[in-house]
N, CA, C and O atoms as CSV, one atom per row, in Angstrom:
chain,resi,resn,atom,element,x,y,z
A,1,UNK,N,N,205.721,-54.509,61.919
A,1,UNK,CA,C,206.608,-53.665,62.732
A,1,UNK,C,C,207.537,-54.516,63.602
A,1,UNK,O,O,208.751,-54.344,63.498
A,2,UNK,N,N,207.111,-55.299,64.338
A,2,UNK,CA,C,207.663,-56.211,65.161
A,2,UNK,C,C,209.120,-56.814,64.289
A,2,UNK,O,O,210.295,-56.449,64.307
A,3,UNK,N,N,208.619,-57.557,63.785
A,3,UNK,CA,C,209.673,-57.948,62.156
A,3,UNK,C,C,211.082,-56.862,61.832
A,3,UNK,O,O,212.192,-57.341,61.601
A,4,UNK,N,N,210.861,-55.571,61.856
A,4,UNK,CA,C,211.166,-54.825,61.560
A,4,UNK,C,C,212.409,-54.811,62.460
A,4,UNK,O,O,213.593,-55.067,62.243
A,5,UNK,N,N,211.555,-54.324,63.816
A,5,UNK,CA,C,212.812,-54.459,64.864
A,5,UNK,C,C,213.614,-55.571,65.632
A,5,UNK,O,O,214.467,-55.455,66.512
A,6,UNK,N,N,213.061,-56.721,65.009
A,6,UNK,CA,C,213.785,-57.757,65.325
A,6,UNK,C,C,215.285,-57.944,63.953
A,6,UNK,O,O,216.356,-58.539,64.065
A,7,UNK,N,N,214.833,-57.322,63.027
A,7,UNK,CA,C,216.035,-57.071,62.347
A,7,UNK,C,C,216.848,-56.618,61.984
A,7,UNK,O,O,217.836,-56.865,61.294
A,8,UNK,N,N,216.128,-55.380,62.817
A,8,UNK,CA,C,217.041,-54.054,63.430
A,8,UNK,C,C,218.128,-54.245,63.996
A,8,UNK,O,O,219.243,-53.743,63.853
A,9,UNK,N,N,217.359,-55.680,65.226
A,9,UNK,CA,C,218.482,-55.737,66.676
A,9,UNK,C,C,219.666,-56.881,65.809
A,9,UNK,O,O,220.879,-56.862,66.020
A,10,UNK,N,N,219.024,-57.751,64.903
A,10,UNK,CA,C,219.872,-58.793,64.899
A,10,UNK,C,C,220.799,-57.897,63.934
A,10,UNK,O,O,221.973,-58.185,64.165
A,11,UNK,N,N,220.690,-56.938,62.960
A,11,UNK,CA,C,221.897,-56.345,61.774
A,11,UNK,C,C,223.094,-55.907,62.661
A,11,UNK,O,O,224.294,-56.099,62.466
A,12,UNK,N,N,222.349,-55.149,63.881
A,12,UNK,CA,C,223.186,-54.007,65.241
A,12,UNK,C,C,223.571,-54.986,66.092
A,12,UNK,O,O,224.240,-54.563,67.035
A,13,UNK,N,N,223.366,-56.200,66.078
A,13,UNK,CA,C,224.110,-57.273,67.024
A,13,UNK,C,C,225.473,-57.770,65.869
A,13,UNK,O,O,226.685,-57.776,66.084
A,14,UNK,N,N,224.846,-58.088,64.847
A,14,UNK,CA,C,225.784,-58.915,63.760
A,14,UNK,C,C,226.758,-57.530,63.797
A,14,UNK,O,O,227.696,-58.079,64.375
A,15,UNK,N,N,227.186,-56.267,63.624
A,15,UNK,CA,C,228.020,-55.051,63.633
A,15,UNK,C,C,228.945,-55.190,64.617
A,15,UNK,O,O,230.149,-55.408,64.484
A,16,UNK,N,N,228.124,-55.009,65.909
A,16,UNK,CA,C,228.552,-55.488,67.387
A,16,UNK,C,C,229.724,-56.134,67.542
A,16,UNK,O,O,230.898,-55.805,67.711
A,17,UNK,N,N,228.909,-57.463,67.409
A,17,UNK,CA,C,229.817,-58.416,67.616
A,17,UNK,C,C,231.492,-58.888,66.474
A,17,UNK,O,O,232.470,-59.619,66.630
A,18,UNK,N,N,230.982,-57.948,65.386
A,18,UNK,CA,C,232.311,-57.950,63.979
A,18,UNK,C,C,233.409,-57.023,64.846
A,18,UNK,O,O,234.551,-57.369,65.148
A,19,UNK,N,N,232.771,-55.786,65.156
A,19,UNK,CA,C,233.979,-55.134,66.152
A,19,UNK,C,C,234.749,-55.873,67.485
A,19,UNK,O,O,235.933,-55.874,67.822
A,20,UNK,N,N,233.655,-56.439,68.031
A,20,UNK,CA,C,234.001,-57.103,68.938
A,20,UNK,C,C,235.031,-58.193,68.941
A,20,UNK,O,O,235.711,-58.518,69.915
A,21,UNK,N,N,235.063,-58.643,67.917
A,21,UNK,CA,C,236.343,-59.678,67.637
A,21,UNK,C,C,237.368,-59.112,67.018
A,21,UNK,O,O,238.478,-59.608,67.210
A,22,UNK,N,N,237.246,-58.015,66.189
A,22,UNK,CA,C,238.422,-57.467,65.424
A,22,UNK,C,C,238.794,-56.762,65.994
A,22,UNK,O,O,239.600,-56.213,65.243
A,23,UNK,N,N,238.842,-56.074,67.276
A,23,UNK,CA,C,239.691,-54.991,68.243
A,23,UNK,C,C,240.281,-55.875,68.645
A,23,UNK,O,O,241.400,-56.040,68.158
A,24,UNK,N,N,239.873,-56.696,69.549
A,24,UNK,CA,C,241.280,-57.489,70.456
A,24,UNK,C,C,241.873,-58.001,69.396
A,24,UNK,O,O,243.027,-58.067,69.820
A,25,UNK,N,N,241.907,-58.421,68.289
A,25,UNK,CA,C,242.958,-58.957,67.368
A,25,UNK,C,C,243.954,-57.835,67.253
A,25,UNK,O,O,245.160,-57.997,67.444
A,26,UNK,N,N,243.336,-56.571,66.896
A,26,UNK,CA,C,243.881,-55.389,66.463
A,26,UNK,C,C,245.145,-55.080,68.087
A,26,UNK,O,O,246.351,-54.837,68.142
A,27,UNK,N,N,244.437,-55.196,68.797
A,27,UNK,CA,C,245.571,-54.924,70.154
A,27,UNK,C,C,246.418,-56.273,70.342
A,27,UNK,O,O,247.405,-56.151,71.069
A,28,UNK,N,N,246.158,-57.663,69.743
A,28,UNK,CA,C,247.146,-58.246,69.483
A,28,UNK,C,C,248.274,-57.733,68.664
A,28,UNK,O,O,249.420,-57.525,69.062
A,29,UNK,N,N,247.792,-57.553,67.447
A,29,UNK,CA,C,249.556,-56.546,66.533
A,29,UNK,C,C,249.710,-55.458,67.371
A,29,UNK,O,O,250.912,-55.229,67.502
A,30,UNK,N,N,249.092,-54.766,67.932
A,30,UNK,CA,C,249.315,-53.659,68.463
A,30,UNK,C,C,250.480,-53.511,69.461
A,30,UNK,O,O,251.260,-52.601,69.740
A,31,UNK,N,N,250.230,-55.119,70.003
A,31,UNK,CA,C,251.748,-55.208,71.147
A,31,UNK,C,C,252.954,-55.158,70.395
A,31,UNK,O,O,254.023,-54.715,70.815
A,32,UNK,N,N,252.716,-55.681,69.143
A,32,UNK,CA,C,254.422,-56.137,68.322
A,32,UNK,C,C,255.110,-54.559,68.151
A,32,UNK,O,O,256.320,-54.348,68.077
A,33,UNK,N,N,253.935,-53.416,68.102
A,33,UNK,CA,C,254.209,-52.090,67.300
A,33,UNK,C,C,255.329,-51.190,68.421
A,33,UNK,O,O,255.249,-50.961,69.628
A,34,UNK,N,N,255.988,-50.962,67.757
A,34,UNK,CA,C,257.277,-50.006,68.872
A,34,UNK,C,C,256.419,-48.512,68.616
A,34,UNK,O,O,255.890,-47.935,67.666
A,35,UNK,N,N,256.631,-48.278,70.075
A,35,UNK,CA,C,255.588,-46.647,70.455
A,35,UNK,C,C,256.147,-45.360,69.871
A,35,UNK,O,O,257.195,-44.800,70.191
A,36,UNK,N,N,255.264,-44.998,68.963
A,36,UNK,CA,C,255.198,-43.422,68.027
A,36,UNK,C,C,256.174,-44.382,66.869
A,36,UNK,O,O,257.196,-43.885,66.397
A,37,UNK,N,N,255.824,-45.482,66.571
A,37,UNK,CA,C,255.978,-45.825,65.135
A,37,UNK,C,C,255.211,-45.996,63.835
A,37,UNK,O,O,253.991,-46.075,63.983
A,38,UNK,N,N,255.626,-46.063,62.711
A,38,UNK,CA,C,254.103,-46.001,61.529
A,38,UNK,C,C,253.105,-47.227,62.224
A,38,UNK,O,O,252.067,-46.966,62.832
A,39,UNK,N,N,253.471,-48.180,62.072
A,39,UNK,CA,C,252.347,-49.713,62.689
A,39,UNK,C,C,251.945,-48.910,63.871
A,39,UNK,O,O,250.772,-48.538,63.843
A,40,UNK,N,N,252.669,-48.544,64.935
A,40,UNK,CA,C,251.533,-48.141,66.297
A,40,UNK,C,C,250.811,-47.052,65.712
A,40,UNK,O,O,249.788,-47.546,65.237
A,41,UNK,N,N,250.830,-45.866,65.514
A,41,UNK,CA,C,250.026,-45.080,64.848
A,41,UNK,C,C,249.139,-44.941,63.886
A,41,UNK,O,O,248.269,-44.071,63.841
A,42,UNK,N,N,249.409,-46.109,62.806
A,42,UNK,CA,C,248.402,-46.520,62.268
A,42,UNK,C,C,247.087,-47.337,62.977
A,42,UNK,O,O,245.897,-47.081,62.794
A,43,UNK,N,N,247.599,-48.274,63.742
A,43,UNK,CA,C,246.677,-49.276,64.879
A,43,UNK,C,C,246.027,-48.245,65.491
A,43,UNK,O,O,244.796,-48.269,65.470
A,44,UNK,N,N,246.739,-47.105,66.173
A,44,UNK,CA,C,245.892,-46.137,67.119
A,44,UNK,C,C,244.508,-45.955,66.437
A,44,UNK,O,O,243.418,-46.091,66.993
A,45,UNK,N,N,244.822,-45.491,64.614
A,45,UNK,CA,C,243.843,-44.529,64.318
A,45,UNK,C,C,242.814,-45.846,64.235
A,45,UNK,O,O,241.768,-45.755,64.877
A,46,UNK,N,N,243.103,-47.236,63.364
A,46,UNK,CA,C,242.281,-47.936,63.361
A,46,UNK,C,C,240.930,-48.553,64.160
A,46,UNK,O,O,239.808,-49.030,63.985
A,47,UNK,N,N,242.056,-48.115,65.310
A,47,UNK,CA,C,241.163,-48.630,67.031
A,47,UNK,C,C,240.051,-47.584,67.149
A,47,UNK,O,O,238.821,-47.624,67.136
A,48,UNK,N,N,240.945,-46.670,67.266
A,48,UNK,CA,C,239.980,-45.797,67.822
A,48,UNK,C,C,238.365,-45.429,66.468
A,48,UNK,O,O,237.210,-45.338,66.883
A,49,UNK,N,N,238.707,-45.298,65.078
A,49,UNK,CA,C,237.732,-44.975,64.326
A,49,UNK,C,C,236.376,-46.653,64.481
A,49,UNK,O,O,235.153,-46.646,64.340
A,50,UNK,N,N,237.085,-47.537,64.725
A,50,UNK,CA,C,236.322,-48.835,64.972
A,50,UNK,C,C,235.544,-48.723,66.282
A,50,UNK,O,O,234.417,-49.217,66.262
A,51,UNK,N,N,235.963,-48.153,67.423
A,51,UNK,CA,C,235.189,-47.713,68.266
A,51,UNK,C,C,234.459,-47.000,68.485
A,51,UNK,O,O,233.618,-47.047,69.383
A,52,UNK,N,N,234.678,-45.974,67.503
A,52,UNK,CA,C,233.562,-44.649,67.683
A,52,UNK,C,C,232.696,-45.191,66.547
A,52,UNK,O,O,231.508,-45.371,66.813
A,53,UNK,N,N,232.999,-45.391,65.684
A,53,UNK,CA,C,232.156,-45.407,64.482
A,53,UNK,C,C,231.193,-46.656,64.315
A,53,UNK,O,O,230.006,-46.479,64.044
A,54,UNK,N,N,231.689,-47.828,64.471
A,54,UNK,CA,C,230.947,-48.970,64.729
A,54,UNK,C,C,230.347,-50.021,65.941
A,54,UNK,O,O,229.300,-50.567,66.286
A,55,UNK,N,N,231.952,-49.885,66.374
A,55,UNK,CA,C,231.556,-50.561,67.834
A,55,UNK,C,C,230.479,-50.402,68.967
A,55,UNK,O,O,229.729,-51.216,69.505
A,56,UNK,N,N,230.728,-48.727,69.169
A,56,UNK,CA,C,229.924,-48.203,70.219
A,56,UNK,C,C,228.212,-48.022,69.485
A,56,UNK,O,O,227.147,-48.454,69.927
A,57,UNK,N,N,228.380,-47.533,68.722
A,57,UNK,CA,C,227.209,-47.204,68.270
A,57,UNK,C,C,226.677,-48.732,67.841
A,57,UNK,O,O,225.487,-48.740,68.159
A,58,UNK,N,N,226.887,-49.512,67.492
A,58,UNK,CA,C,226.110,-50.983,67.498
A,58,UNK,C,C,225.864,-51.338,68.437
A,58,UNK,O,O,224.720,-51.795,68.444
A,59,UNK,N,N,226.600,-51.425,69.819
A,59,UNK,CA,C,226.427,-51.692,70.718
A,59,UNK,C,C,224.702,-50.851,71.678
A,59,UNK,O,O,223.788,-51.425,72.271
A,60,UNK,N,N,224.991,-49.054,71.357
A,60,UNK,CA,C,224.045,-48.722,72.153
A,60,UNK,C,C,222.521,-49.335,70.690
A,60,UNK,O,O,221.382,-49.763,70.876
A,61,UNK,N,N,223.360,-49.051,69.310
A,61,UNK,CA,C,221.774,-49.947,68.816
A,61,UNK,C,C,221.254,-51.579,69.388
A,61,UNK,O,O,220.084,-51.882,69.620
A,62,UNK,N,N,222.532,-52.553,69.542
A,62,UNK,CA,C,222.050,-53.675,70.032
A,62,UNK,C,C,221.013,-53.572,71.724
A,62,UNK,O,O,220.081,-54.116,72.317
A,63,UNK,N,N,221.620,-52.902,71.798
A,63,UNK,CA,C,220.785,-52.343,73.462
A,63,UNK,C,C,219.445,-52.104,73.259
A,63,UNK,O,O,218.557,-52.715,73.852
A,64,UNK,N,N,219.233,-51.084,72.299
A,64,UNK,CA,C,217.764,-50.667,72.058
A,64,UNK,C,C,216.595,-51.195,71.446
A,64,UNK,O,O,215.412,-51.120,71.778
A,65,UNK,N,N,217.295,-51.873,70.261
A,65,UNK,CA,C,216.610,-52.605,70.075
A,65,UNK,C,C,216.031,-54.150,70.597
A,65,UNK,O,O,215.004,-54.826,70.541
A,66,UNK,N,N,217.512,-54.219,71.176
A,66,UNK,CA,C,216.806,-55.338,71.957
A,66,UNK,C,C,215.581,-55.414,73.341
A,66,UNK,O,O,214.862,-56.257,73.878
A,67,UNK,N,N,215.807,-54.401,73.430
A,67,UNK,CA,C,214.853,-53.741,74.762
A,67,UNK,C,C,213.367,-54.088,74.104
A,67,UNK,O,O,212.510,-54.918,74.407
A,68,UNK,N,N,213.439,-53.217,73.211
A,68,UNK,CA,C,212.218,-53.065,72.289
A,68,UNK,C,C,211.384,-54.661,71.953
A,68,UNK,O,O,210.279,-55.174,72.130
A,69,UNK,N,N,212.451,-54.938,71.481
A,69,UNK,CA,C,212.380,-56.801,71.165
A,69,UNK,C,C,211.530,-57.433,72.643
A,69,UNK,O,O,210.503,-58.110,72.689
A,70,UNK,N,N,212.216,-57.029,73.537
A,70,UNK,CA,C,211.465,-57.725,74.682
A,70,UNK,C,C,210.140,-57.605,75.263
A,70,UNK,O,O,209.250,-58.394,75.581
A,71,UNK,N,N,210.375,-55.890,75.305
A,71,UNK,CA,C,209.063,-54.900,75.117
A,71,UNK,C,C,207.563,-55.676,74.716
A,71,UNK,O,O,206.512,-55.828,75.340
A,72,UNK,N,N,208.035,-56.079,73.345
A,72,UNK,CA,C,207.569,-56.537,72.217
A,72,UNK,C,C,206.536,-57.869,72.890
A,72,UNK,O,O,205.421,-57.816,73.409
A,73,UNK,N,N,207.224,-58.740,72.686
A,73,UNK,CA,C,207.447,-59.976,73.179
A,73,UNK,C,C,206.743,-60.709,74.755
A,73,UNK,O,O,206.188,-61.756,75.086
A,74,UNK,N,N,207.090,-59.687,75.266
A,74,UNK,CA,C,207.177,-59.674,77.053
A,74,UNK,C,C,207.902,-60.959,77.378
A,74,UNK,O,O,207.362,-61.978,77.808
A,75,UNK,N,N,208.933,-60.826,77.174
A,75,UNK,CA,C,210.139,-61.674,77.858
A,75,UNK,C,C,210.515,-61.994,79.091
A,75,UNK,O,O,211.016,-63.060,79.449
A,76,UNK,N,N,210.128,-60.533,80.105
A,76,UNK,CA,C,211.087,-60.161,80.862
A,76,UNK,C,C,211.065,-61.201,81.690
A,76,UNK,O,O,212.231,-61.409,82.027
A,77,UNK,N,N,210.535,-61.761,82.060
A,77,UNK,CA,C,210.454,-62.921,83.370
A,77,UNK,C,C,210.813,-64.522,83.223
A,77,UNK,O,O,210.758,-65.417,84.066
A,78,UNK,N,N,211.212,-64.550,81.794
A,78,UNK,CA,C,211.193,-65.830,81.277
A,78,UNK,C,C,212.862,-66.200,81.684
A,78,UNK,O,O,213.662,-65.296,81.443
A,79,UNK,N,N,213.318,-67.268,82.185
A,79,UNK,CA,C,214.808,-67.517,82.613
A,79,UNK,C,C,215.434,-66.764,81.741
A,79,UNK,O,O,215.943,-65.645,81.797
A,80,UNK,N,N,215.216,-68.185,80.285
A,80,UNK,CA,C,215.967,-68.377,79.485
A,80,UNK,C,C,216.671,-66.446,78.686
A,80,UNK,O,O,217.788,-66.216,78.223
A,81,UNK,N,N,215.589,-65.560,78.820
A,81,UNK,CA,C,215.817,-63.979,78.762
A,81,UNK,C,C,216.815,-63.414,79.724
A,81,UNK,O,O,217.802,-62.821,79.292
A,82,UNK,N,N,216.653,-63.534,80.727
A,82,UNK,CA,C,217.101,-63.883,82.352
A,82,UNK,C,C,218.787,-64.103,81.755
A,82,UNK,O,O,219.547,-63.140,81.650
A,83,UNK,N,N,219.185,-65.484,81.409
A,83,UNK,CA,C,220.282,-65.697,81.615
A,83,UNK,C,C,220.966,-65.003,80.024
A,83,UNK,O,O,222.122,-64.645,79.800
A,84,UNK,N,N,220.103,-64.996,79.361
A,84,UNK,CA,C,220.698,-63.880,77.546
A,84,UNK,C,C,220.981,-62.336,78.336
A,84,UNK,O,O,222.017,-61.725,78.071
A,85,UNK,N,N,220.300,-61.954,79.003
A,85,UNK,CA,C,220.743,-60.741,78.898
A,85,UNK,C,C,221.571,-60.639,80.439
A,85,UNK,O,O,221.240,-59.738,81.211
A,86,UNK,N,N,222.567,-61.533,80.793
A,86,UNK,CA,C,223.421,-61.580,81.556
A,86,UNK,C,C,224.425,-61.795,80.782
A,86,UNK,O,O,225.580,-61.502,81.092
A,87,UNK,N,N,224.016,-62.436,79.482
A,87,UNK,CA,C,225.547,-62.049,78.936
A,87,UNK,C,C,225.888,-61.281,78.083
A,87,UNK,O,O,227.005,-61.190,77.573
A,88,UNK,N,N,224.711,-60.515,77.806
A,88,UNK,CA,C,224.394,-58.794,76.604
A,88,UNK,C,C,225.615,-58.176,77.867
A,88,UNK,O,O,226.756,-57.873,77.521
A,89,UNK,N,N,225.187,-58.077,79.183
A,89,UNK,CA,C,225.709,-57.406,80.399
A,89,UNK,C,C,226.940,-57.682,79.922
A,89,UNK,O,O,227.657,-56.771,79.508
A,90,UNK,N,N,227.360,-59.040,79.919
A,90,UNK,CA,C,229.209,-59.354,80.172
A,90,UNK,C,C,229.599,-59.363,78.962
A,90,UNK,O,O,230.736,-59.753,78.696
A,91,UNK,N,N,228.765,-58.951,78.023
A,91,UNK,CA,C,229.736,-57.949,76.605
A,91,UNK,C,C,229.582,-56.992,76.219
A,91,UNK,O,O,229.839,-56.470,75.134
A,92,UNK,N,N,228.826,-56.441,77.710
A,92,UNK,CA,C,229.032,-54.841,77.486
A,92,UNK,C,C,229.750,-54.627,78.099
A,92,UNK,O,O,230.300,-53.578,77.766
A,93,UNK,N,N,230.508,-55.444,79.692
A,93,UNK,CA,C,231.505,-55.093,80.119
A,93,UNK,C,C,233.062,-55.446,79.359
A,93,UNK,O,O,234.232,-55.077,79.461
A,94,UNK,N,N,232.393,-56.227,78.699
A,94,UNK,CA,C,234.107,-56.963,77.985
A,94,UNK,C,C,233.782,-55.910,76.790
A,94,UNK,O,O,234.676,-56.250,76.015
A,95,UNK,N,N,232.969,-54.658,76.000
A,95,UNK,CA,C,233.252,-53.465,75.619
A,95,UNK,C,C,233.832,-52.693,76.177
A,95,UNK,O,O,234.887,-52.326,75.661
A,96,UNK,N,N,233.441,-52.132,77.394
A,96,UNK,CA,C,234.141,-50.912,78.142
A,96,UNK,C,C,235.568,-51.677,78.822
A,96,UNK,O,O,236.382,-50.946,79.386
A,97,UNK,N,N,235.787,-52.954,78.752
A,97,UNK,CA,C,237.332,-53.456,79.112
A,97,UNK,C,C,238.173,-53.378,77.388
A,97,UNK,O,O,239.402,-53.334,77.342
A,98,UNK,N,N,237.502,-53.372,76.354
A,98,UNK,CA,C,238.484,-52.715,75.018
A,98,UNK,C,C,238.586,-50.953,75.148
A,98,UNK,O,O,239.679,-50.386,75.175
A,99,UNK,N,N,237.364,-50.263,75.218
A,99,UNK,CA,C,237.425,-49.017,75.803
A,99,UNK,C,C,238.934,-48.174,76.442
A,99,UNK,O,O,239.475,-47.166,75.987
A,100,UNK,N,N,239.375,-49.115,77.784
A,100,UNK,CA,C,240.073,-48.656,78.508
A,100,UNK,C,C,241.369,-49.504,77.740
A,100,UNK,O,O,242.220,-48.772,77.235
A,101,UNK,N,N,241.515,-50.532,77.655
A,101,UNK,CA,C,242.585,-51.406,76.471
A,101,UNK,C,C,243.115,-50.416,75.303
A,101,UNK,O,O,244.283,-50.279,74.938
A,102,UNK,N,N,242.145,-49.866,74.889
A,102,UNK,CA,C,242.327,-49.455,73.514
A,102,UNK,C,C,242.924,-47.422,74.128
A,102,UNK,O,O,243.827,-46.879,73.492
A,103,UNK,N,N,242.287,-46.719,75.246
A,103,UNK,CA,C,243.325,-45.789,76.353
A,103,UNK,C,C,244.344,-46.109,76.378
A,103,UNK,O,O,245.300,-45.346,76.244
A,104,UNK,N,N,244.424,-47.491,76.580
A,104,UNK,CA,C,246.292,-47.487,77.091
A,104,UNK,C,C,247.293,-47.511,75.716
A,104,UNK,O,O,248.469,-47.165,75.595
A,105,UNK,N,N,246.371,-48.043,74.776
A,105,UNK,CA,C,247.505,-48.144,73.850
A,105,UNK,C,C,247.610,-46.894,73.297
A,105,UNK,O,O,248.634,-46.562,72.700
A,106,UNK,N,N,246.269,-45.850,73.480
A,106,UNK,CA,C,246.532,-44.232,72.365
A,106,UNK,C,C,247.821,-43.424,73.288
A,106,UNK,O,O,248.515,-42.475,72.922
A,107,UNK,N,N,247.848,-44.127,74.514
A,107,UNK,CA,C,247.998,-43.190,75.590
A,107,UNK,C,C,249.736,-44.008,75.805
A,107,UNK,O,O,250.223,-43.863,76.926
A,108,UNK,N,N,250.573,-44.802,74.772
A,108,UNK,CA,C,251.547,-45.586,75.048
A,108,UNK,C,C,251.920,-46.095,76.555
A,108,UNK,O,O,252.994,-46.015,77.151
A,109,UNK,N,N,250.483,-46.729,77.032
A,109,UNK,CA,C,250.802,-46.927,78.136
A,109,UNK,C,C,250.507,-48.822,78.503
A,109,UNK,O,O,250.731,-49.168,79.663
A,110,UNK,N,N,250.148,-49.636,77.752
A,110,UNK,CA,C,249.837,-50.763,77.641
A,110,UNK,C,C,250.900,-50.936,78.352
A,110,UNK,O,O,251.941,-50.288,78.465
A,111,UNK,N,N,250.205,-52.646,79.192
A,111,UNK,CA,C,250.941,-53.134,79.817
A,111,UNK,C,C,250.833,-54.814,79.730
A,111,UNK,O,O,251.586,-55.528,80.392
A,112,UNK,N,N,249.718,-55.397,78.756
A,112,UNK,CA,C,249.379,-56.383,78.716
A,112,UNK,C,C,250.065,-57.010,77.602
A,112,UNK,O,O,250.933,-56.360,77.020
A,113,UNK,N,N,249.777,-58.232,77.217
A,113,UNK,CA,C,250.733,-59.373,76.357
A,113,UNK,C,C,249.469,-59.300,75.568
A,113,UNK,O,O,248.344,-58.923,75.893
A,114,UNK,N,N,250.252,-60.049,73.745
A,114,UNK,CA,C,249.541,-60.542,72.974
A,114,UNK,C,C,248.614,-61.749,73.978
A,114,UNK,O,O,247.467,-61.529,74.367
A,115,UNK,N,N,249.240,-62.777,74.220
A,115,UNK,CA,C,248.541,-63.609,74.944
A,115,UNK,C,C,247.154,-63.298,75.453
A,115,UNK,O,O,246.045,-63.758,75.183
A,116,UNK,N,N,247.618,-62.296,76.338
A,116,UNK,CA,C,246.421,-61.913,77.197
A,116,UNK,C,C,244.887,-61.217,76.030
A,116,UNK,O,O,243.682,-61.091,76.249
A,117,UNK,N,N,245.601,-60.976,75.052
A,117,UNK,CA,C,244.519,-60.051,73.968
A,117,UNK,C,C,244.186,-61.278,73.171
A,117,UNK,O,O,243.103,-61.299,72.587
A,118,UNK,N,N,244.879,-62.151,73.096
A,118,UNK,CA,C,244.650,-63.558,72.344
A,118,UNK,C,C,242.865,-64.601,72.840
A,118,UNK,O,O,241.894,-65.153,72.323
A,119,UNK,N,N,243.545,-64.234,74.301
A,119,UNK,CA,C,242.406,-64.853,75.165
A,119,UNK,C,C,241.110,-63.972,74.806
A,119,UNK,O,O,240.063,-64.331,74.266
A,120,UNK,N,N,241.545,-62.585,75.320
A,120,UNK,CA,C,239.996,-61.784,75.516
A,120,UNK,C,C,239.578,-61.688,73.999
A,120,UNK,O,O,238.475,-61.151,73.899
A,121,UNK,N,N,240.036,-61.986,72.993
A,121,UNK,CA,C,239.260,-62.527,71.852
A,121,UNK,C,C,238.447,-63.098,71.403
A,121,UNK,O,O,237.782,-62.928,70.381
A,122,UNK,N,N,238.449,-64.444,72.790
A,122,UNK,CA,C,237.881,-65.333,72.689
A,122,UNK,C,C,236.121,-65.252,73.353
A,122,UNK,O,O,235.055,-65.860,73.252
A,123,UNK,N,N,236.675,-64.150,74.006
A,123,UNK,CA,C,235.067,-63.846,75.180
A,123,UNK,C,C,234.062,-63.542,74.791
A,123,UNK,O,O,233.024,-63.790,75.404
A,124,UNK,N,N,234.116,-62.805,73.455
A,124,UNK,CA,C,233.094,-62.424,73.012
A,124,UNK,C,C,232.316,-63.059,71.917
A,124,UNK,O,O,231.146,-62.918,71.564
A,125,UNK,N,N,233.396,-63.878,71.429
A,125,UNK,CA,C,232.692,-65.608,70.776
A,125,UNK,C,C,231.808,-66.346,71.634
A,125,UNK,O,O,230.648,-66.630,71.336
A,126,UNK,N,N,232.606,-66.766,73.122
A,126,UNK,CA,C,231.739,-67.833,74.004
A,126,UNK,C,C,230.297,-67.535,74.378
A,126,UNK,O,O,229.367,-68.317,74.575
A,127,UNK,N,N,230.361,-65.657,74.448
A,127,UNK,CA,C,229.333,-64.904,75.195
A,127,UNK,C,C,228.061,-65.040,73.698
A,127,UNK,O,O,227.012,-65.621,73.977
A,128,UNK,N,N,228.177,-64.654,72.631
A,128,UNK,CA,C,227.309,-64.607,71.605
A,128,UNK,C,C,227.129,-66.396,71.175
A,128,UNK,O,O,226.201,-66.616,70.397
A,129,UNK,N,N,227.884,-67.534,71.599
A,129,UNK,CA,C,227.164,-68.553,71.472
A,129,UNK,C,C,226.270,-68.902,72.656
A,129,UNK,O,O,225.086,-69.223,72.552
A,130,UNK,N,N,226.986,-68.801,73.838
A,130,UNK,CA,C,225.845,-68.703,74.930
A,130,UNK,C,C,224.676,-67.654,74.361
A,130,UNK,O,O,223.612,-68.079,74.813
A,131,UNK,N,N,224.512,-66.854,73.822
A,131,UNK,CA,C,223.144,-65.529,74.020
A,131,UNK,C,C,222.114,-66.447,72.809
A,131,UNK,O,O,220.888,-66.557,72.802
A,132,UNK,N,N,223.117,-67.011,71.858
A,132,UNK,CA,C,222.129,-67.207,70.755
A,132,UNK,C,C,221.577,-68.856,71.078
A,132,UNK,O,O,220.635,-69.298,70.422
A,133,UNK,N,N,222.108,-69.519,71.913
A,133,UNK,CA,C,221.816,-70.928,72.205
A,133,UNK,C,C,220.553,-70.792,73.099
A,133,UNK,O,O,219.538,-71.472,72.949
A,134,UNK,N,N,220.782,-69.573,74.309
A,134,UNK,CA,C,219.668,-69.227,74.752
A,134,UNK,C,C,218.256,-68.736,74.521
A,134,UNK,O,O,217.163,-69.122,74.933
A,135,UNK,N,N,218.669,-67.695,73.674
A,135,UNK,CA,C,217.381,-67.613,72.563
A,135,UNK,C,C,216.764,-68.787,71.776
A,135,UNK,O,O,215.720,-69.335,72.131
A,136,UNK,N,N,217.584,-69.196,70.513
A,136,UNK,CA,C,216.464,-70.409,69.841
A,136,UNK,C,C,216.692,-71.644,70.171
A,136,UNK,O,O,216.304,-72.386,69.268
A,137,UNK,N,N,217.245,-72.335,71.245
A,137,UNK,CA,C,216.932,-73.468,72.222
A,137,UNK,C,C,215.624,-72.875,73.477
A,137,UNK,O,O,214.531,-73.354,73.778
A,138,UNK,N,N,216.222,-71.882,73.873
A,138,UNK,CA,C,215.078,-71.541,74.899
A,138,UNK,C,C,215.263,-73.031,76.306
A,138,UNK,O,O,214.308,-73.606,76.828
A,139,UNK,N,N,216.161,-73.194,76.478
A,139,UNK,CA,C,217.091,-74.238,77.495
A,139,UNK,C,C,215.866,-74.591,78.722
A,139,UNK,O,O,215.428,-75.607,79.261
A,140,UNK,N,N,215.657,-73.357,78.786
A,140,UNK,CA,C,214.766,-73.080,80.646
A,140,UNK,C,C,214.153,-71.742,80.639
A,140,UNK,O,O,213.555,-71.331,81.634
């Protein structure tokens, strides 16, 4: 059983984190798109079906199962858990910051640069090598 849900969490992390890099790319073209044109309207629908359909829902599975995982395990007190799920936290907030990203653009109201979507691309790479270095190094 244990087995089970450890491969639960890692399939619903590996999902996760595929959305997680391909939205901010997606709101990179999204800046080039002139508002109520085929490219912006196509991007809209893309965004938004990637969020409902995969993103979010991997996300609340990466949550649960990882809980479970710890549950499991008894983690909770160990740093190295400690500092992993500080950064589960800061890519669940750098989710609900595509959330409201991905509002402004249904809502033709963006105000940010490719640049800036270039960067936050990058956050959710640094955050899943920090989570996984923490896990099978086990640092502290």
């Amino acid at each position: 059983m244990d087995l089970w849900v450890k491969a639960a969490h890692v399939i619903s992390i590996i999902a996760w984190m595929a959305a997680m890099l391909y939205l901010p790319r997606l709101f990179v073209y999204h800046c080039t798109a002139t508002p109520g044109g085929e490219l912006d309207e196509r991007l809209k629908v893309m965004e938004r079906r990637l969020m409902k359909a995969i993103m979010t829902p991997a996300m609340l599975a990466s949550w649960g199962f990882g809980l479970w995982v710890a549950a499991l395990y008894g983690v909770w007190g160990e740093m190295w858990f400690v500092a992993k799920l500080a950064c589960v936290i800061a890519m669940t907030a750098q989710h609900f910051a595509c959330v409201s990203w991905l509002k402004a653009f249904a809502e033709d109201r963006n105000e940010r640069s490719e640049r800036f979507f270039r960067i936050m691309n990058e956050v959710p790479t640094l955050l899943m090598i920090a989570a996984v270095v923490l896990v099978i190094v086990k640092p502290f």
